[in-house]
C-alpha positions as CSV (number, residue, x, y, z in Angstrom):
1,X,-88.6,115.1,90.0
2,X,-92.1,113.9,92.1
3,X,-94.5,112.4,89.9
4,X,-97.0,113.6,92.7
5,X,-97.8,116.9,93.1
6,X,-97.0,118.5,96.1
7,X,-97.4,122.7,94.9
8,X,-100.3,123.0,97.6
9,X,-99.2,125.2,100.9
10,X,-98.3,122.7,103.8
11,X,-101.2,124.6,106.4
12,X,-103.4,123.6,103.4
13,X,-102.4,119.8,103.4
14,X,-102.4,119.7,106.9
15,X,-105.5,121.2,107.0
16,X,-107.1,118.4,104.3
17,X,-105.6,115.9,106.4
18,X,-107.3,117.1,109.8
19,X,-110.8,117.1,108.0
20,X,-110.6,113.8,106.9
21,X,-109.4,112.6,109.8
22,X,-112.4,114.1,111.5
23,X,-114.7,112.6,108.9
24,X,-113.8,109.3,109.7
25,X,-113.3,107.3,112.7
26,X,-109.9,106.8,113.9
27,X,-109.3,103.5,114.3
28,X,-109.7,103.2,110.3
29,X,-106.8,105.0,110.0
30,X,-103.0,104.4,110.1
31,X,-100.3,105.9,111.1
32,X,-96.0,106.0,110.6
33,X,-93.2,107.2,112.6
34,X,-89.6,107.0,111.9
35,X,-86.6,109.2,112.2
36,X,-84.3,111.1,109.5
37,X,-80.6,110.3,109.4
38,X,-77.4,112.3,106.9
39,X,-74.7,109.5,105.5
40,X,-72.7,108.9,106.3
41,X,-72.0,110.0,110.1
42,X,-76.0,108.8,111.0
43,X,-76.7,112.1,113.2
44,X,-80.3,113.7,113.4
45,X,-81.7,115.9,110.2
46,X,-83.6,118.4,112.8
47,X,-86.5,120.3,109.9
48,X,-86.1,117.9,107.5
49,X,-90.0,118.0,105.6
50,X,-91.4,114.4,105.7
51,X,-94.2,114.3,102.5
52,X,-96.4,111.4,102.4
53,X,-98.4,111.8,99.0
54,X,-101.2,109.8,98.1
55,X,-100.6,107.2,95.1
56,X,-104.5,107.6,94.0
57,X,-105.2,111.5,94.8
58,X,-108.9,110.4,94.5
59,X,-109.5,108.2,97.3
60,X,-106.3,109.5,99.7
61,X,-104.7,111.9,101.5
62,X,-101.3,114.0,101.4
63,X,-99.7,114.4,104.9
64,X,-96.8,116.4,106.2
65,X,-94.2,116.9,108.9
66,X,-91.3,118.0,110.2
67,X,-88.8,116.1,112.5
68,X,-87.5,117.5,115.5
69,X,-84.3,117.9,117.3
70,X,-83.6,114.3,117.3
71,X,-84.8,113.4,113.6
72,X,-88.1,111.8,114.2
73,X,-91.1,112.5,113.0
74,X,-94.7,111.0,113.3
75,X,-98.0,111.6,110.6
76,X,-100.9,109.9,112.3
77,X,-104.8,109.6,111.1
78,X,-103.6,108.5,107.5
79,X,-106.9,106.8,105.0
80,X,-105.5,103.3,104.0
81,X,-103.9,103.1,100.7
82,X,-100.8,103.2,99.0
83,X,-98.6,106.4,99.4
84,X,-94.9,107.6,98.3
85,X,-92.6,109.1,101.4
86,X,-90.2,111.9,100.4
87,X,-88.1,113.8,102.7
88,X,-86.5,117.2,101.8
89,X,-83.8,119.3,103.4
90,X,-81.8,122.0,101.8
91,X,-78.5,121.0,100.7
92,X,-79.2,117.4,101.4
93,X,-81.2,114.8,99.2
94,X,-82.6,111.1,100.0
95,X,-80.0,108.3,99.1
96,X,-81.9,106.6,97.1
97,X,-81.0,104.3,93.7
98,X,-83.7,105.0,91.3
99,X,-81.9,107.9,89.5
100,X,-83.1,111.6,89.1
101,X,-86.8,110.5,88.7
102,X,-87.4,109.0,92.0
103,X,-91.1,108.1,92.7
104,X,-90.3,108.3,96.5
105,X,-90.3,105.3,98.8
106,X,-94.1,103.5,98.2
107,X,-95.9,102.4,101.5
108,X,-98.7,100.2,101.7
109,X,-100.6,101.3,104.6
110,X,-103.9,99.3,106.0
111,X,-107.0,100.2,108.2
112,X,-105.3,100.5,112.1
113,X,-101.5,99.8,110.7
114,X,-99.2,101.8,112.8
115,X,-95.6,101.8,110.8
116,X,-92.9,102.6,112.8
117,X,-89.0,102.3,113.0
118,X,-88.8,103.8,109.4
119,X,-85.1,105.4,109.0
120,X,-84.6,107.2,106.0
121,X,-81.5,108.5,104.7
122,X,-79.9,111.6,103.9
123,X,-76.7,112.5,102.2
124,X,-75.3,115.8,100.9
125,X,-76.1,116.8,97.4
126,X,-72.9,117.2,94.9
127,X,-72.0,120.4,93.6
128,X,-70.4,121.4,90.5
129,X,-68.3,124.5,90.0
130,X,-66.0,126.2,87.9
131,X,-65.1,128.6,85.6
132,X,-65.7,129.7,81.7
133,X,-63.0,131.3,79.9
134,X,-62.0,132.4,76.5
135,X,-58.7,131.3,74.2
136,X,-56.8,134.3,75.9
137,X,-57.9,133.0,79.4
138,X,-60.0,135.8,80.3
139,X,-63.3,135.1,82.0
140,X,-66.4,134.5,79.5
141,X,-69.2,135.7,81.7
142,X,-73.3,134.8,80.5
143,X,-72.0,131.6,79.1
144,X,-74.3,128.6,79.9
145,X,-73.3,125.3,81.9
146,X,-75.4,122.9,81.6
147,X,-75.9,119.0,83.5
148,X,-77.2,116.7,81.7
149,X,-78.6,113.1,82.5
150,X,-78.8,110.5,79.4
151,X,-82.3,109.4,79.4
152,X,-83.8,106.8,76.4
153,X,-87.9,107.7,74.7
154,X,-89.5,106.2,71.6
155,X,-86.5,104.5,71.1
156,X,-83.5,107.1,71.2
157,X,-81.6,108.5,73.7
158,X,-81.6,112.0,74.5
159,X,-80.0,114.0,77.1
160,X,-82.5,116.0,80.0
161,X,-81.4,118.5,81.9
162,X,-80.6,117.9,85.5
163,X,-79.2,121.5,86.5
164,X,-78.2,124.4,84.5
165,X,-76.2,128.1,85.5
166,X,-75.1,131.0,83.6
167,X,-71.4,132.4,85.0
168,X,-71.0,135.7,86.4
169,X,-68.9,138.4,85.9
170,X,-65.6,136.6,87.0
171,X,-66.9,133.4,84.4
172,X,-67.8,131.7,87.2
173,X,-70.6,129.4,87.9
174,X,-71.5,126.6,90.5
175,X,-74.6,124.6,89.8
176,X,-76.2,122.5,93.2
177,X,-78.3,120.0,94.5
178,X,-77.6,117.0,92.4
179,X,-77.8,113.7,92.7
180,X,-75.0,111.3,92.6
181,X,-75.0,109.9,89.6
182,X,-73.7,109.9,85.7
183,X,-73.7,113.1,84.1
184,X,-73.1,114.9,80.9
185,X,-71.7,118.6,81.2
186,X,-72.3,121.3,78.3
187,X,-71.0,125.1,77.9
188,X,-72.3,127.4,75.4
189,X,-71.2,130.5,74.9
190,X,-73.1,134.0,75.4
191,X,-75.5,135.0,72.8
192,X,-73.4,136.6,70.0
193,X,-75.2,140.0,70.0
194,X,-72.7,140.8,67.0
195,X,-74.0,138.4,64.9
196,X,-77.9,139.7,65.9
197,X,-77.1,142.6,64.8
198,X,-75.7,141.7,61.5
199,X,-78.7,139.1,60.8
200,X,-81.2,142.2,61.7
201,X,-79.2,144.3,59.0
202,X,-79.2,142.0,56.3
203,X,-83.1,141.5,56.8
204,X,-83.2,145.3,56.3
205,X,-81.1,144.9,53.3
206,X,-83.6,142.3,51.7
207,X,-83.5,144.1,48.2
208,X,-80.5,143.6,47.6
209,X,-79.6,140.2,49.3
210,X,-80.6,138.7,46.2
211,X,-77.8,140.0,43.9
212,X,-74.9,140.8,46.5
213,X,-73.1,137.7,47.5
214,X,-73.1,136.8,51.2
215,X,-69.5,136.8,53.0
216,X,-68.3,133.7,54.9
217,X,-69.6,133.9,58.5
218,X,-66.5,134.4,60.7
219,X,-65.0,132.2,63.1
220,X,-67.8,131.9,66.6
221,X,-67.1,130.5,69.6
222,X,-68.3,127.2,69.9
223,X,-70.7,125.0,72.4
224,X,-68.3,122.5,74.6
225,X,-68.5,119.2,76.1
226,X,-66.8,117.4,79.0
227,X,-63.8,116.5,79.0
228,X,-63.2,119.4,76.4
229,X,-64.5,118.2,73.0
230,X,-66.6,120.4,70.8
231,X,-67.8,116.9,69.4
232,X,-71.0,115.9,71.0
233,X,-70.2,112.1,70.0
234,X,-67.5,112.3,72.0
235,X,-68.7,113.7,75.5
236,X,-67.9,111.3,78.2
237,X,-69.6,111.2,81.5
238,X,-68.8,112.3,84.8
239,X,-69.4,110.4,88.0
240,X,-70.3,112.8,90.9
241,X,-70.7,111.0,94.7
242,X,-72.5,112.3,97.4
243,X,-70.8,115.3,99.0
244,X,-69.3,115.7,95.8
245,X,-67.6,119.7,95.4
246,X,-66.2,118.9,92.1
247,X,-64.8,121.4,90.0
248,X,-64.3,121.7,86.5
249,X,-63.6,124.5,83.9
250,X,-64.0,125.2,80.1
251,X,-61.9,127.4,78.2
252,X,-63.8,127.8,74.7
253,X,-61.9,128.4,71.5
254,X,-63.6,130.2,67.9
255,X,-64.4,127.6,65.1
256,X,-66.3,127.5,61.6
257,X,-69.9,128.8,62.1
258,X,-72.5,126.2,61.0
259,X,-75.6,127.1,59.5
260,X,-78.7,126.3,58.1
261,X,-80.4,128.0,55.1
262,X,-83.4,127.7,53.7
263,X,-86.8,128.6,52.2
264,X,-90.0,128.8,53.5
265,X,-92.7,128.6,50.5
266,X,-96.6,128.0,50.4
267,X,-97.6,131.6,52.4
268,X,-100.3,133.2,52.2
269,X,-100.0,136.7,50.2
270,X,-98.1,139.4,52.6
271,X,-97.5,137.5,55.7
272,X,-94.1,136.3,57.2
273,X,-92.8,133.6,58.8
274,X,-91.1,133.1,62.1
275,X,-88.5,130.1,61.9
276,X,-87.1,128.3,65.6
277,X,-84.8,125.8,66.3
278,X,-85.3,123.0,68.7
279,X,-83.0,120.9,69.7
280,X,-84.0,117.2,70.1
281,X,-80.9,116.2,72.1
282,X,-81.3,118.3,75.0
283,X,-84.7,119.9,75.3
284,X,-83.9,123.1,74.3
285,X,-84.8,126.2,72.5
286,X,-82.4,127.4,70.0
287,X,-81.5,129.9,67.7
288,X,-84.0,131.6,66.1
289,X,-84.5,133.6,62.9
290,X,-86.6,135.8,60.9
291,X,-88.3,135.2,57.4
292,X,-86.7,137.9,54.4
293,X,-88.8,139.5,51.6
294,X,-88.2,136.1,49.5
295,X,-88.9,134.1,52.1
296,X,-85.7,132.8,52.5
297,X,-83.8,132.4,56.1
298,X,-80.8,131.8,58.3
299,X,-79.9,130.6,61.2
300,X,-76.3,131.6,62.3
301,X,-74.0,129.3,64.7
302,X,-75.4,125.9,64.8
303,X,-73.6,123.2,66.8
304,X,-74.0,119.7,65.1
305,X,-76.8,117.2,66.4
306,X,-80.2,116.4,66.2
307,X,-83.0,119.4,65.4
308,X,-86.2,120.4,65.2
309,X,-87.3,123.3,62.8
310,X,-90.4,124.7,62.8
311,X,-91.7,127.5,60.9
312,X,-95.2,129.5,62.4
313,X,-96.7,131.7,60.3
314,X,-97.4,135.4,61.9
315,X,-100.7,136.9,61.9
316,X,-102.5,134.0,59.9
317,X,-105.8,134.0,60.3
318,X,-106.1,130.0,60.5
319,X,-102.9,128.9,62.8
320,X,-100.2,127.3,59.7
321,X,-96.9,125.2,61.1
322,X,-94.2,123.7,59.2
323,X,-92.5,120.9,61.0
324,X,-89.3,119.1,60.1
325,X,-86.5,116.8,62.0
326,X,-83.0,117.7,60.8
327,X,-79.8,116.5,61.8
328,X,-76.2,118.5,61.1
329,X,-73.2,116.6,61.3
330,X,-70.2,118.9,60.5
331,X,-71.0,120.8,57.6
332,X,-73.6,123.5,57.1
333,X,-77.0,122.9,55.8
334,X,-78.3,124.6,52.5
335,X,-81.3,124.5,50.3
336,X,-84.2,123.6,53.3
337,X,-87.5,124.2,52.3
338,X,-90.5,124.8,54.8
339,X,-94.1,124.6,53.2
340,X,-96.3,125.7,56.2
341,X,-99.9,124.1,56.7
342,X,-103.0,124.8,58.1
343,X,-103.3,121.8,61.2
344,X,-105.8,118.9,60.7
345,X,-108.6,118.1,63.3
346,X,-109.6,115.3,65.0
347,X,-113.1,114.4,66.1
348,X,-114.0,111.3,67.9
349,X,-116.0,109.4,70.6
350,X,-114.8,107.4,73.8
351,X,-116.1,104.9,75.0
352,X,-115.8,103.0,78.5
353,X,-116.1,99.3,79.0
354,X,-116.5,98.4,82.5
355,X,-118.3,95.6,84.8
356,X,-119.3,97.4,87.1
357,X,-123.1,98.4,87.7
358,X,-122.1,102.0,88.4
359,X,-122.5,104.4,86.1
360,X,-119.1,106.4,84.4
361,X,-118.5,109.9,84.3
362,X,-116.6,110.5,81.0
363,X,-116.0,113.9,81.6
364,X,-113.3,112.4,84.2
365,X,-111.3,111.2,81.1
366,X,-108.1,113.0,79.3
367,X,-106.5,112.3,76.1
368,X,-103.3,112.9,75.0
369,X,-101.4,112.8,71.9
370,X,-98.1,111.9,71.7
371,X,-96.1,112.1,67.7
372,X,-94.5,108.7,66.6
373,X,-91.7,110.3,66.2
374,X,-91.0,111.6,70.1
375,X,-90.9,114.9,68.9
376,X,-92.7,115.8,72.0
377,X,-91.0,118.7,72.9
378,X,-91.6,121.0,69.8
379,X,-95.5,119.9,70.7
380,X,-95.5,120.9,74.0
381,X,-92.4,124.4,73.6
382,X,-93.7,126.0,70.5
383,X,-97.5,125.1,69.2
384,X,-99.6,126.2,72.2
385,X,-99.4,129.7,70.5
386,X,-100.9,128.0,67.4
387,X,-104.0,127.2,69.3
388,X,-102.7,123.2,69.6
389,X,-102.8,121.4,72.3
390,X,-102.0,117.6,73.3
391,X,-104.6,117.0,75.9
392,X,-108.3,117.0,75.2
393,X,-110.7,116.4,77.9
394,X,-113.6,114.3,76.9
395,X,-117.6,115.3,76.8
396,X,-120.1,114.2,78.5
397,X,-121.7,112.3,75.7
398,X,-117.9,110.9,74.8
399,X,-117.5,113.7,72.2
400,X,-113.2,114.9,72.4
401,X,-111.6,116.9,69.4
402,X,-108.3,118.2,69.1
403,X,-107.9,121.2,66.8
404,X,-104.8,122.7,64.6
405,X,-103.0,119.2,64.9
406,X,-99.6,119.5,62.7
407,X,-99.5,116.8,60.4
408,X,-98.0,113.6,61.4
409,X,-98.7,110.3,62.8
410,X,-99.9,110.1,66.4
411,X,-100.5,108.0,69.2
412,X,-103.7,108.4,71.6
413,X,-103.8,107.1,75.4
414,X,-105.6,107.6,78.3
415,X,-103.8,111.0,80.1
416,X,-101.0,109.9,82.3
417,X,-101.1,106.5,81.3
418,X,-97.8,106.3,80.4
419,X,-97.9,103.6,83.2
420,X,-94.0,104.9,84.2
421,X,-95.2,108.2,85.0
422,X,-98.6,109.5,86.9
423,X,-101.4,107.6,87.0
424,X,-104.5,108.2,85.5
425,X,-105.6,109.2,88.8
426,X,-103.4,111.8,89.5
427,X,-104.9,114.2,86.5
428,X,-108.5,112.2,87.3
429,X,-110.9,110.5,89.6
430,X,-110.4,107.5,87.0
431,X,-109.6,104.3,88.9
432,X,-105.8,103.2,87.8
433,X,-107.3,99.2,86.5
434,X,-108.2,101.2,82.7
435,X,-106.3,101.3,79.7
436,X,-107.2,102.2,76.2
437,X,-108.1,98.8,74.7
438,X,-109.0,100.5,71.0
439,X,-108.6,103.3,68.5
440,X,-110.1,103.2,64.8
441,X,-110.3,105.6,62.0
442,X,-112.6,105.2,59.5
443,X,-113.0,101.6,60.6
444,X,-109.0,100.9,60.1
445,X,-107.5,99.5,63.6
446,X,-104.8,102.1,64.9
447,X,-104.5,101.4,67.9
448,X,-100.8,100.4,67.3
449,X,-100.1,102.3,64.0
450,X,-101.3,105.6,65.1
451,X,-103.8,108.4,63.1
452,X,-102.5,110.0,60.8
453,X,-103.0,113.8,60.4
454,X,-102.0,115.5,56.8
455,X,-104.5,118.7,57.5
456,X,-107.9,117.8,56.7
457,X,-110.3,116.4,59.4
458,X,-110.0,112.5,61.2
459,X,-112.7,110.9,62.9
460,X,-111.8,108.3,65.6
461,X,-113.2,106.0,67.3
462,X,-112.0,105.2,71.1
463,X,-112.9,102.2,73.9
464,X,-111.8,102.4,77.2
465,X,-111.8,99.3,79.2
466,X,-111.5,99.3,83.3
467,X,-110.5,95.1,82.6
468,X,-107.0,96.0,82.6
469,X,-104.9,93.0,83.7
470,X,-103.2,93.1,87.3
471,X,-99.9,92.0,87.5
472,X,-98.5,91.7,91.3
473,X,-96.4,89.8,93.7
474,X,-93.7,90.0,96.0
475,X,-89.5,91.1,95.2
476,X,-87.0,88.7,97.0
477,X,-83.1,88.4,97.2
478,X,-81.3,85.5,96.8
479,X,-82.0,84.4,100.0
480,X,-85.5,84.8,99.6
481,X,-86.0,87.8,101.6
482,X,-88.4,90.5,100.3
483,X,-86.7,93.8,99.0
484,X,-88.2,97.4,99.5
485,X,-87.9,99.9,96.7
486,X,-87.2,97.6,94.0
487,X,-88.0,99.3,90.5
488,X,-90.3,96.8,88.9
489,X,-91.0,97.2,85.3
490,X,-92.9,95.3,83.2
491,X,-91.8,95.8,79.4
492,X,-93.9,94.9,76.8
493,X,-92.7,92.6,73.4
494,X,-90.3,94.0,70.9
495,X,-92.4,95.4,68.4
496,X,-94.1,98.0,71.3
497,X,-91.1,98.7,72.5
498,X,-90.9,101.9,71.5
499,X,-94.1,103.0,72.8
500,X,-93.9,104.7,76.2
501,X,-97.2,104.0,76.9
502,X,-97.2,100.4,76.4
503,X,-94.4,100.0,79.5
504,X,-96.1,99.3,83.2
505,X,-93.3,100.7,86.2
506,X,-93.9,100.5,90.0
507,X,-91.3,100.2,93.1
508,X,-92.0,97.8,95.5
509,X,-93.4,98.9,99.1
510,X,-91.9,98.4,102.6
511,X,-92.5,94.2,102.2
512,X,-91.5,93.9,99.1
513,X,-94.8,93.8,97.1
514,X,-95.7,95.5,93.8
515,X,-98.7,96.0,91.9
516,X,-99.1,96.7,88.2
517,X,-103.2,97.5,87.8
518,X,-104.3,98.6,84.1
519,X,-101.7,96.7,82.4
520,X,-102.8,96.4,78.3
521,X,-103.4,92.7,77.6
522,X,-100.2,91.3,75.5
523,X,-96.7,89.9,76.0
524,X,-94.5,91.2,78.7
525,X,-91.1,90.3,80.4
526,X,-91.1,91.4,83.9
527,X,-88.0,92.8,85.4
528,X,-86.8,94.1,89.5
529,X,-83.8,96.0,89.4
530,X,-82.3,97.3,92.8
531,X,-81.5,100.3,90.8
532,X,-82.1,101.8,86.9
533,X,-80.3,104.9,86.1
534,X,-82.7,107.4,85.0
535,X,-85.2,105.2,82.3
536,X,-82.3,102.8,80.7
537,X,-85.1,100.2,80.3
538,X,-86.2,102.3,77.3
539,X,-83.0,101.4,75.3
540,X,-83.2,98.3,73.8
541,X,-79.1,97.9,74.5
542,X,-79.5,98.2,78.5
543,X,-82.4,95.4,78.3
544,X,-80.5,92.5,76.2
545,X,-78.0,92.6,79.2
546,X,-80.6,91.1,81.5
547,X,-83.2,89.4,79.1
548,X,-82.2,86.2,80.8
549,X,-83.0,87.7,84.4
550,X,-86.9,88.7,83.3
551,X,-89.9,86.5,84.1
552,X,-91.5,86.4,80.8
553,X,-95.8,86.6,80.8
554,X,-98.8,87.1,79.4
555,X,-101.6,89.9,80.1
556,X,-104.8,88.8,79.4
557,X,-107.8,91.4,79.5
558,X,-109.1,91.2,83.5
559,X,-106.3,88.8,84.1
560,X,-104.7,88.5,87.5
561,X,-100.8,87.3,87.5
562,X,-99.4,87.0,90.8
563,X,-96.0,85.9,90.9
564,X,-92.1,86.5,92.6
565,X,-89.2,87.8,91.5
566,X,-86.0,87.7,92.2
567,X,-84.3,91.3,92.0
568,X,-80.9,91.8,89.5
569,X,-78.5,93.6,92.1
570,X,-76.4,96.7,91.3
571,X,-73.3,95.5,88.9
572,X,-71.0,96.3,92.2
573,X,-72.9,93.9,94.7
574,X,-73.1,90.9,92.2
């Protein structure tokens, strides 16, 4: 996945490029060349799109091109600055080490610099196919496959989705255009419109539900994990290479039909509730069900893991959410209850601390919330229909609100700040060097507690500082020669370490050098790995393996570190 957008039409970039170019004199500018290769044979990519996407979308350009017959390409009148190179073909993808979320290959380009001899490399995407059958062998066809990369936030792992088919007809499927890599592999079965049916009929029935025993739900087919357990603890991984046609089929079996049952209480006279299941593990949307007469519910066919539930209530005239984490293990769970409330509001004022003489636009700053708990995803999936929403721009005067905020505790940062994602400049004309140096509530300091929201209205206060520290340098070998595309992240001191937005990433450019702008003042241990798979330098167990091989620091406020580090090679070069 880009962290830059690149959803504009190429005539259109090419276009923006041409103006700017004619804007500005042409020895100011710079320019690259280089030639696109496929692994492992090293013949020409003829039409392979070269991207060149500006780091800070305020001050640069985004270029395009496409090689010709022989591979090579050339993008000249480029503005100085630091940009990230991608190159895309159908069926082929950029050998690269940094995982599914590359940030491209990051060039440092200055006024007059003409960059040539750059070779990048292309290698055929793996492919994984197969069929879906039932205990009789005969083909299962809507069932849904589903690759999975393990990934660690807030502290936990979780599994994102990398790729994702339903079979045909014939129960097969064939899901493309991965990466080589580790990954998990799910199958769950086609919606059971049986049991829909019989859930819609026993809300019809309410009147009686509550005197008529319910049956035992039958036997359901079950979700399944590679190599063939219908335990998710026990899913292993599966290394696909480059080239990779690997294929690999499920045959799914009937088991006992988890559940969860429950109440949802605290509603308004003669309104319902709609009840949804999201599933913390994998990102996903789940069952859903319906709200009876007593307000009781049921959601059918559960596999065990880690959940979301969340209750909305229909038609209210103030939006009201319910909002609990649940976990089911191998039994089914009973006796739930679900109070819905009315979401709390938070008022505030930002403001920015800066040395400069110029005067700041606040209007060019977002906020963001993000839960304590990571539950991210039911944020962002369900309450946007409830009138919430995570991002907030800021006034003029340095006013922001956020309105119907389910209660909770919450973090606030600077949109994008997430310093291992998009800059601040990629949602803003914000320079990169701020962070959010405060946040108070009622003259309490929560700026690493988090606010929290239990309905009624917060008022916080916000400073922004552009004196974030700089941390740069240069990424050498063992031999002392500087390494391109190192993944450089600087990870803050064990109590933050849970706190996305308190990690600083970059990769290092075409001589080796890194910069870290905007980098909160504190403790930090700074780390260069040839390659992390996917963001392992979340989990606390990947970083204890090469504490000893991080430069240890401190950030102060405006501080400038420059330093060198040696990079910790791939386990199979060492």
């Amino acid at each position: 996945m880009k962290l830059f957008s690149t959803s504009l039409p190429i005539l259109l970039l090419a276009a923006t490029a041409v103006a700017q170019t004619a804007a500005n004199p042409t020895n100011s500018r710079a320019s690259i060349e280089g030639i696109v290769t496929k692994d492992p044979t090293g013949e020409p990519v003829k039409k392979a799109l070269i991207e060149l996407i500006a780091e800070n979308q305020a001050s640069g350009g985004d270029y395009t091109a496409l090689t010709v017959a022989d591979g090579s390409f050339r993008i000249e009148g480029i503005v100085p600055g630091r940009y990230h190179l991608f190159a895309e073909r159908t069926g082929l993808l950029e050998k690269q080490k940094h995982g599914a979320e590359t940030t491209g290959r990051l060039l440092t380009l200055t006024a007059g610099q003409e960059l040539k001899d750059l070779r990048v490399r292309l290698q055929a995407a793996a492919v994984l196919r197969g069929r879906v059958t039932d205990e009789d062998g005969d083909p299962m066809a809507n069932a849904q496959v589903t690759v999975l990369r393990q990934t660690f936030s807030t502290g936990r792992s979780r599994w994102e989705q990398a790729g994702s088919e339903r079979t045909n007809d014939l129960g097969e499927y064939r899901v493309a255009s991965l990466d080589a890599g580790n990954y998990y592999v799910s199958v769950n079965p086609p919606p059971d419109f049986r049991s829909m049916i019989d859930a819609i009929g026993k809300t019809a029935a309410d009147s009686s539900r509550a005197t008529a025993p319910e049956k035992p739900a039958p036997p359901s087919y079950q979700p399944m994990y590679y190599p063939g357990t219908a335990d998710r603890s026990q899913a292993t991984p599966l290394q696909l290479h480059a080239g990779d046609d690997f294929p690999l089929s499920f045959s799914l079996t009937p088991g006992p039909s988890l559940s969860i049952r429950g109440t949802v209480v605290n509603l308004p006279p003669r309104l319902s509730a709609t009840i949804m299941l999201q599933s913390r593990d994998f990102n996903t949307s789940l069952n859903g069900a319906e709200m009876h007469k007593d307000g009781s519910f049921v959601i059918h066919d559960v596999a065990p893991g880690s959940y979301t539930i969340l209750a909305s209530v229909d038609n209210a005239p103030v939006p009201m959410m319910a909002r609990q984490s649940l976990q089911v293990v191998s039994s089914s769970v009973d006796g739930l209850r679900l109070a819905p409330q009315t979401g709390g509001v938070i008022r505030g004022r930002l403001r920015a601390e800066s040395k400069s003489s110029v005067r700041i636009d606040l209007t060019q700053f977002f906020l963001t919330l993000r839960p304590a708990d990571g539950d991210e995803d039911a944020l962002n999936m369900f309450l946007g229909g409830a009138g919430f929403s995570a991002l907030t721009r800021v006034s003029p005067d340095g006013a922001f609100e956020w309105k119907n905020v389910p209660s909770g505790t919450y973090y606030v940062q600077l949109a994008g700040d997430a310093g291992v994602g998009a800059t601040i400049a990629e949602f803003t004309n914000v320079d990169t060097g701020w962070f959010l140096k405060s946040a108070a509530s009622d003259g309490r300091d929560v700026t690493d507690s988090g606010i929290n929201v239990s309905g009624a209205a917060a008022s916080l206060d916000l400073i922004a500082s552009a004196n974030g520290a700089v941390i740069d340098g240069v990424v050498i070998d063992h031999k002392g020669d500087p390494v391109a595309n190192a993944v450089v992240v600087a990870v803050p001191e064990a109590r933050l370490r849970a706190r996305v937005d308190r990690y600083r990433k970059t990769i290092s450019d075409q001589s080796g050098r890194f910069t870290l702008r905007g980098t909160p003042p504190g403790d930090y241990t700074l780390f260069a790995w040839e390659s992390v798979e996917g963001e392992a330098y979340y989990d606390p167990e990947f970083l204890s393996r090469y504490q000893a091989q991080g430069v240890p620091l401190h950030a102060a406020e405006a501080g400038h570190k420059t330093l060198q580090i040696e990079i910790i090679p791939d386990p199979e070069d060492q």
